[in-house]
N, C-alpha and C positions, 0 to 999 in steps of 0.2 A: 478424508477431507473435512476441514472445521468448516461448518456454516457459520457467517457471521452477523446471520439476522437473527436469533432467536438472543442471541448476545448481546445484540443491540436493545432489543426489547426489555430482556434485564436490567438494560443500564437506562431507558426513559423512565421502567417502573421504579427502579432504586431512588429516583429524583422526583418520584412523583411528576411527571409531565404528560401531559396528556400529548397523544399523536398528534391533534391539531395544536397543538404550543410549538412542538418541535418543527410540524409544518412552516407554521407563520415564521418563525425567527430562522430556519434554514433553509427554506425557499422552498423543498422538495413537496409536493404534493400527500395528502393525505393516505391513497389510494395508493401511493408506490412506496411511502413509507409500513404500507402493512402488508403490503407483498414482501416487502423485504424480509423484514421481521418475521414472517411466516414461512422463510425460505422458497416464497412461488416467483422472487424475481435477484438477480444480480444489483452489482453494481459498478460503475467505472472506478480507476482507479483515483481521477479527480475527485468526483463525488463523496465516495469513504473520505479522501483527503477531509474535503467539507465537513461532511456528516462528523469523524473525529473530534477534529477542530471544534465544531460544536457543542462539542461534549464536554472540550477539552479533556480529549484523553489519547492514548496510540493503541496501535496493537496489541501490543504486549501492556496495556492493561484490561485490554478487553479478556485476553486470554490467560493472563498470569492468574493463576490462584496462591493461597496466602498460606505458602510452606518456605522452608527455610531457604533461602540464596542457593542457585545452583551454583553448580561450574563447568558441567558440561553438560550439553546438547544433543542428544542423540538424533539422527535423520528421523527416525519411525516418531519420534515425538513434536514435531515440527509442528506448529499450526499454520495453514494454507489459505490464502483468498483467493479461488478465482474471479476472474472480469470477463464480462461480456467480448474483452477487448482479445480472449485469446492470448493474455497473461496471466498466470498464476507466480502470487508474491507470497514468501515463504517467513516467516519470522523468525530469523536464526536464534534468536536470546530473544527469550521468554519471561524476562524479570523485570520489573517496576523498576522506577527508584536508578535509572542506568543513564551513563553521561551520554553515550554512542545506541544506534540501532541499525543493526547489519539485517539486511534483507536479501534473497535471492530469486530475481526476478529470474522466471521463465517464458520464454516467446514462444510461441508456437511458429512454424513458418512463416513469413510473411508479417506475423503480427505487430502489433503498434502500439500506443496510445489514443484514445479516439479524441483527448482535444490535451491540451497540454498543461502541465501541472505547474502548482507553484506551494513551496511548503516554507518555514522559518527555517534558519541555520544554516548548516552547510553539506554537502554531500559529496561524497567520494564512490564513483565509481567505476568498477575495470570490465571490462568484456571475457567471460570465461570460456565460452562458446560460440563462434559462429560470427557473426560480421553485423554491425548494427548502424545506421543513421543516429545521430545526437544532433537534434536543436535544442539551440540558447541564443533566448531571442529570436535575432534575424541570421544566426549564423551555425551553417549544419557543419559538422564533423563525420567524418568516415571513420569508424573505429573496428578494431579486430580483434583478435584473440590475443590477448594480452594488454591491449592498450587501455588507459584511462582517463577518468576525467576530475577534476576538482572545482567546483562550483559554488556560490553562494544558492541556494534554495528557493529564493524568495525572487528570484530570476526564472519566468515562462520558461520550460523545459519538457523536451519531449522523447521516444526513442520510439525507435521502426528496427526490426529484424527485419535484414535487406535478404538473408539466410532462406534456403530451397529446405532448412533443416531446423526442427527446435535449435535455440539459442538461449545464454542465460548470462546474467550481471553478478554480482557480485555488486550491493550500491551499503553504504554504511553511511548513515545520516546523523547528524550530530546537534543542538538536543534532538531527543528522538521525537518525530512528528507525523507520523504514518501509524 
């Protein structure tokens, strides 16, 4: 499992920022941006959203390093976030510089979002496993194994595994923003 606070620390120190710079201008407190960073605390999936955006950066530049273009992806080389939320988000393509970013969310039973997100662009997503709620906006969908969604990003959105069973998405976001 990647941790993705000692990464993030790399990336305030590459900009020179102090923890309370990044404080003040991203709202997050000094005290949980260095838990973070130290790997003694998580984070929600909203939050990273933030934290990212603030950076402007995604996942896959947090974890890509500077070798040649892949083309394929092996599972055992995956980098993972988990959340507090009882989701773990997989980074399927691992490369900078990309039009698309496929992710595959994992639910745990029951699991959710604990407040709902909002990203730029567009997003496409199917249910690969197990039975999920989707809000957008004011209005929920019941989705299942195989069904999907197509959305603008920048539209409040949320997901609940309705599921007695891990569950899992398949979401591909377009430019990439996570």
């Amino acid at each position: 499992m990647e941790d993705i606070g000692p990464k993030l620390k790399e990336l305030r120190k590459s900009r020179k920022l102090s923890m309370r710079k990044v404080s003040e201008a991203s709202g997050f407190s000094v005290s949980f941006l260095s838990k973070l960073e130290n790997g003694k605390s998580s984070i929600t999936i909203k939050n990273l959203i933030k934290l990212l955006n603030f950076y402007g950066v995604t996942l896959a530049d947090i974890f890509s390093g500077e070798t040649a273009r892949k083309i394929s992806f092996p599972r055992e080389e995956r980098k993972k976030v988990d959340s507090p939320e009882s989701v773990t988000l997989e980074l399927l393509v691992d490369e900078t510089d990309v039009e698309m970013e496929p992710l595959l969310g994992t639910f745990k039973a029951q699991a959710r979002y604990k407040d709902p997100i909002e990203h730029g662009g567009e997003e496409f997503a199917m249910v690969l496993k197990g039975e999920f709620r989707f809000e957008i906006g004011d209005t929920a969908h019941h989705l299942r194994q195989g069904d999907c969604v197509y959305f603008q990003g920048q539209q409040s959105h949320s997901w609940e595994n309705l599921s007695e069973e891990e569950g899992s998405l398949l979401m591909v976001i377009t430019p990439p923003s996570v």
